[in-house]
N, C-alpha and C positions, 0 to 999 in steps of 0.2 A: 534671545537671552538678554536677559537685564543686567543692566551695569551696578556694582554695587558702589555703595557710599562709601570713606574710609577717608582713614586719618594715616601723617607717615609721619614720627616726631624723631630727634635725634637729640639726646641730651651727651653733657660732659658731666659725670659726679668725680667731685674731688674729693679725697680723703682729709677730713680737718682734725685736729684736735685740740680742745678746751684748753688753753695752758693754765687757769686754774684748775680743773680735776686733772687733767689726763684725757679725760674720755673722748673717745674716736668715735666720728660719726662724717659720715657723707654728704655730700652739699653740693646742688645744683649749680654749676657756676657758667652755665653755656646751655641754653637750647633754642632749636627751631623744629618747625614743622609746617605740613601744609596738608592742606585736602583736596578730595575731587571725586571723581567717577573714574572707575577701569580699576580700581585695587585689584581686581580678580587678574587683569593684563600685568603677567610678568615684566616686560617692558617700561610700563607707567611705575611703576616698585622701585628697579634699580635706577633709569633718569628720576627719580623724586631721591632717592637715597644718595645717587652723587651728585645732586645739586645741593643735598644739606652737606654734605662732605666738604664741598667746594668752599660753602659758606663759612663753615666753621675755621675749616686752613686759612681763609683768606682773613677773616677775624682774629684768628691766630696769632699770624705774623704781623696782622697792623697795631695788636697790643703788645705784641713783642718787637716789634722792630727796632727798638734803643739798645734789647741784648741783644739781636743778632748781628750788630755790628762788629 
């Protein structure tokens, strides 16, 4: 059986709003992602999805670490 090709991306959309209109719209403010072979391998899915997990938390707290003081 052949392995397929595949993408795993993990974004943060934040809710913004214009403070001239009003208007609400969503805004990319956080992504990663990676590729490889085995998408089909349940295994390769979840290790790819919490290592973007990992990323983002640890990303997280280093731009937040002056509030979490």
């Amino acid at each position: 059986m052949s392995r397929l090709q595949g993408d795993l991306s993990l974004r943060y959309n934040k809710l913004v709003t214009d403070a001239a209109s009003g208007v609400e719209h969503t805004a990319t403010t956080w992504k990663s992602g990676s590729s490889g072979s085995g998408v089909t391998d349940p295994d390769f899915i979840v290790e790819g999805f919490i290592e973007l997990l990992d990323g983002f938390f640890k990303e997280c707290l280093r731009v937040n670490e002056e509030d979490c003081h």
